[in-house]
N, C-alpha and C positions, 0 to 999 in steps of 0.2 A: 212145664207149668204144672205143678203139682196138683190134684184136685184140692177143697176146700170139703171141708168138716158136714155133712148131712145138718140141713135146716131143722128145728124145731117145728111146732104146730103151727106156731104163731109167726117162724120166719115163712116158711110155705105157704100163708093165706097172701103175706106181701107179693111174695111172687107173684102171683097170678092176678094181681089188681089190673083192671086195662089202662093203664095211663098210657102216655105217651111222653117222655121227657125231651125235653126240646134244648139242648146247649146254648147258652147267653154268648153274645159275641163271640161266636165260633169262628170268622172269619180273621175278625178282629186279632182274635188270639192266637189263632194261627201264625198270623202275619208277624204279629208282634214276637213272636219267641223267633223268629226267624227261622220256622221249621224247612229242613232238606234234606236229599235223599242220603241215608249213611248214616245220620245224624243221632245219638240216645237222648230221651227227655225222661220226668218224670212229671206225672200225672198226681200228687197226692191226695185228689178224693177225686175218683170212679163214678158213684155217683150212678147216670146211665151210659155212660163209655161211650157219648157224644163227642165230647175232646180229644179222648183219645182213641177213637175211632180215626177220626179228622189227622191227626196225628200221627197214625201207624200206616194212614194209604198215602199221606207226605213224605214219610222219610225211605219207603218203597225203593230198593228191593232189601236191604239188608238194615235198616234204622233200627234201632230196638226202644221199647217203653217198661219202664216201671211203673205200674199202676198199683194206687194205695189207695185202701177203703179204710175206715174206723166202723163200720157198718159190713156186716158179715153178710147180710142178704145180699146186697152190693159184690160183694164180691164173687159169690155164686150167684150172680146174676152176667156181671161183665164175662168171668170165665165164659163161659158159655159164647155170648155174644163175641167175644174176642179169640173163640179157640181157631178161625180159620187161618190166624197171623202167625201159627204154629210158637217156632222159639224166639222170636222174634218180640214178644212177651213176657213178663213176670209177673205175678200179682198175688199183693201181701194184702192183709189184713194189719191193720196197722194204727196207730195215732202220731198226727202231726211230730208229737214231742220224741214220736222213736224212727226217724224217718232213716238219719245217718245208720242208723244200723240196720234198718228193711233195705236199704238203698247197697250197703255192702255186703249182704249177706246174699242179694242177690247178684252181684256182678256188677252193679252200677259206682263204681270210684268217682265218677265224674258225671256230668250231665251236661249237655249242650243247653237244655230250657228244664225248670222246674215251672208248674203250673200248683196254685193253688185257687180252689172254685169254694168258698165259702157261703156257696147258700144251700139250701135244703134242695133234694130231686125230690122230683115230682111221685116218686114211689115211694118216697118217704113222706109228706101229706097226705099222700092218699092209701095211707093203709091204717085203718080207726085203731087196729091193734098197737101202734107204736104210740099213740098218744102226743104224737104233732103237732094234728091243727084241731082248734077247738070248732071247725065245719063239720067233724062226724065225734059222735060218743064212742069213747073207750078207754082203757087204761091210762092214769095218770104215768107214762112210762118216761119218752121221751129220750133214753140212752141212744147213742149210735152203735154203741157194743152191748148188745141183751144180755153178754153173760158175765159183764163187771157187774158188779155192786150198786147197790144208791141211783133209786129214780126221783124223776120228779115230785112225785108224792111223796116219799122222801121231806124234800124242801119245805114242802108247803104244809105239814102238816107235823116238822118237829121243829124247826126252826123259830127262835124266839121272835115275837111280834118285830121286836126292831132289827132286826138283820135279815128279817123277809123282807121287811120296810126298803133296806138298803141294798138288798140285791136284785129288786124291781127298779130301782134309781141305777143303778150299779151299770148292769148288763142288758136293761131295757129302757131308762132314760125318761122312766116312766113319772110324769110327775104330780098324780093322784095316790104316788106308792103308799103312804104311812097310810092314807084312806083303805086302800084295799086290801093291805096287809092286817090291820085292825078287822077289817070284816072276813080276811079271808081264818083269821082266827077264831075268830068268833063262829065260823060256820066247821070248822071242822069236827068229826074228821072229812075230808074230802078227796076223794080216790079216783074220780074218774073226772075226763076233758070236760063234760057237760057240767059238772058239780061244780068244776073252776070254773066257769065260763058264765054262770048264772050266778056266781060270787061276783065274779069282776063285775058285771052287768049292773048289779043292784047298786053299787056306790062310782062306776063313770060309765059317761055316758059317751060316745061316736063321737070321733072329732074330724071331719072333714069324711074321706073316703076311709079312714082309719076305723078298723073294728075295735073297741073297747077290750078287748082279749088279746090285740096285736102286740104287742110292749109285753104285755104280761108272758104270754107263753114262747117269745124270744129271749128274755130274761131266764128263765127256769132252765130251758133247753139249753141255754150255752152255761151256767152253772152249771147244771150238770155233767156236763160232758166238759165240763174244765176246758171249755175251749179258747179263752183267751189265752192261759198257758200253757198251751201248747201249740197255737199258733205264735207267740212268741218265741219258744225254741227252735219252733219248726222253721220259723223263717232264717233264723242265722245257723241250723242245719245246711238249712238248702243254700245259702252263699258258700260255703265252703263245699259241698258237691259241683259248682260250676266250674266249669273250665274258665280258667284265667282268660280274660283278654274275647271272649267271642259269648259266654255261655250266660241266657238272660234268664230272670225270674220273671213272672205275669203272675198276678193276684186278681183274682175276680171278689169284691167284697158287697154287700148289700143292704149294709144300714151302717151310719157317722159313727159308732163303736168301732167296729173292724175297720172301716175305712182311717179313721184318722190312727189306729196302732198304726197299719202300715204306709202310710204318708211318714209320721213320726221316724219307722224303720228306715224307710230308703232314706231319709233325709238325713240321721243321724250316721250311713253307711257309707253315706257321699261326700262328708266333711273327713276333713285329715285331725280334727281336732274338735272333742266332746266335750271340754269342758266347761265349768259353769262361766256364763260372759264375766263375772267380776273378775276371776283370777286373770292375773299380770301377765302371766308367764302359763303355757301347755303342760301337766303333768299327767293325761292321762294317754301318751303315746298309741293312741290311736290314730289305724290310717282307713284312708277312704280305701272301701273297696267297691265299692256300685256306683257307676253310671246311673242318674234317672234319665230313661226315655221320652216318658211322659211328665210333659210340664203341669199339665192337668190330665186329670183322670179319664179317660172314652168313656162315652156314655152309649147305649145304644140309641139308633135313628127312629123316629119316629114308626116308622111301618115295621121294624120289629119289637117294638110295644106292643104295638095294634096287633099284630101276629101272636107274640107272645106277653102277656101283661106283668108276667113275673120277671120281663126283664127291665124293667121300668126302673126300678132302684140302682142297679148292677153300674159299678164303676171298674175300671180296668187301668191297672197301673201295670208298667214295667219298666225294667231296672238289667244294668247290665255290670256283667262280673268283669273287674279292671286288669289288667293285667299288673302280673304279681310284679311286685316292686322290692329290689335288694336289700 
């Protein structure tokens, strides 16, 4: 395992925040990839190396993981925490959309289980310098990779009033957007979490347990980090990485955007025929290649809400790779 690149200033202050991240349905997803001993998986967000911690003392003594961040603190962080698993290990730096080639570059041809965790770790809210969560001031940032291009600020303050409008409706489902897009215009420039958060504030107001900033700064974050598309390549990367006939995918997602892509996914993965219902006749020679496991999503139980409140959204689907057909 090769080391990872020296942290900047500002990756270094994350490190050392005291969280504590806690893995959503770690049992669940265990169970669910059908992990065992011998066995390779891939991990595509690291995250606090929860899963695949869980993961690499399951497939014990010889199992190996592929572990993938888009977050470079992340992965000088798991390094670390994961160097007693020796080679047994890999772990890249990476985004969804490049995973078949993190996945073959280290050794992984195949994979018994892909995992993907699609919500934020808990050292990623709680470090003001990435610009997260609108709970502490700091940079309008928001990237998972600090040293690509285009933050959040960015968005919010060159973006023409109606396609801020529509990437609040878009990627947060937000439906005050043209509201707060108009004032968030009217207030710029605006640079930092607090500056948004006091924009959003003044034109909606709390809806239920829901903070007024909740919509808004899950919109910008996955714009920016293009992460619809690239969870949409990533996912049909990773069907072709599974072993035919045995090898499953598990998706952890946490808000009806992500969720319904991959409902959408497995469900168009499981038909032998995609075409539009009018045509008469199949022309688009497609075959099923996933099993869904899950007829409905797992949700977590009660007492690990209570335990942990950030897993209270978190839905858990899997899907298993068919065997390959003549």
């Amino acid at each position: 395992m090769s080391a990872p690149a020296p942290l900047s200033s500002n990756e270094m202050a994350s490190q050392v925040t005291p969280v504590d991240h806690v893995p959503v349905l770690l049992d669940q997803t265990v169970q669910g990839l059908a992990v065992g001993p011998g066995l390779d998986y891939i991990d595509c967000t690291l995250g606090g190396a929860g899963h695949a911690t869980a993961i690499l003392d399951a497939t014990a003594p010889d199992g190996r993981l592929l572990g993938v961040d888009a977050d470079r603190s992340a992965v000088v962080r798991c390094a670390e925490r994961l160097a007693g698993y020796g080679g047994r290990v890999q772990i890249q730096q990476g985004s969804f959309a490049d995973l078949h080639q993190l996945a073959k570059a280290s050794g992984f041809d195949q994979a018994h289980g892909v995992l993907f965790d699609l919500g934020l770790s808990s050292f990623q809210l709680a470090s003001p310098e990435r610009g997260f969560s609108f709970q502490f001031d700091g940079p309008l940032d928001m990237r998972f990779d600090t040293q690509r291009s285009g933050t959040a600020a960015d968005l919010v303050n060159q973006l023409p009033e109606i396609e801020l409008a529509d990437l609040l409706w878009r990627y947060g489902e937000e439906r005050a957007s043209r509201r707060i897009a108009r004032h968030i215009v009217q207030q710029r420039p605006i640079k930092t979490t607090a500056e948004l958060t006091a924009a959003v504030a003044a034109v909606a107001g709390r809806r239920g347990r829901l903070h007024p900033s909740t919509r808004v700064f899950m919109a910008l974050r996955i714009a920016t980090n293009r992460e619809i598309e690239a969870l949409e390549i990533g996912l049909s990367q990773a069907v072709s990485l599974l072993v035919p006939g045995r090898g499953r995918l598990a998706v952890l997602s946490y808000h009806s955007l992500e969720d319904r892509l991959v409902k959408q996914f497995f469900r168009s993965q499981a038909r032998d025929c995609i075409c539009p219902p009018d045509l008469l006749q199949c022309k688009c020679q497609h075959r099923a290649s996933l099993r869904i496991l899950t007829r409905k999503p797992i949700r977590p139980l009660p007492e690990e809400v209570m335990a942990n409140p950030r897993s209270r959204s978190a839905k858990l689907r899997i899907a298993e790779r068919l065997q390959c057909t003549p």
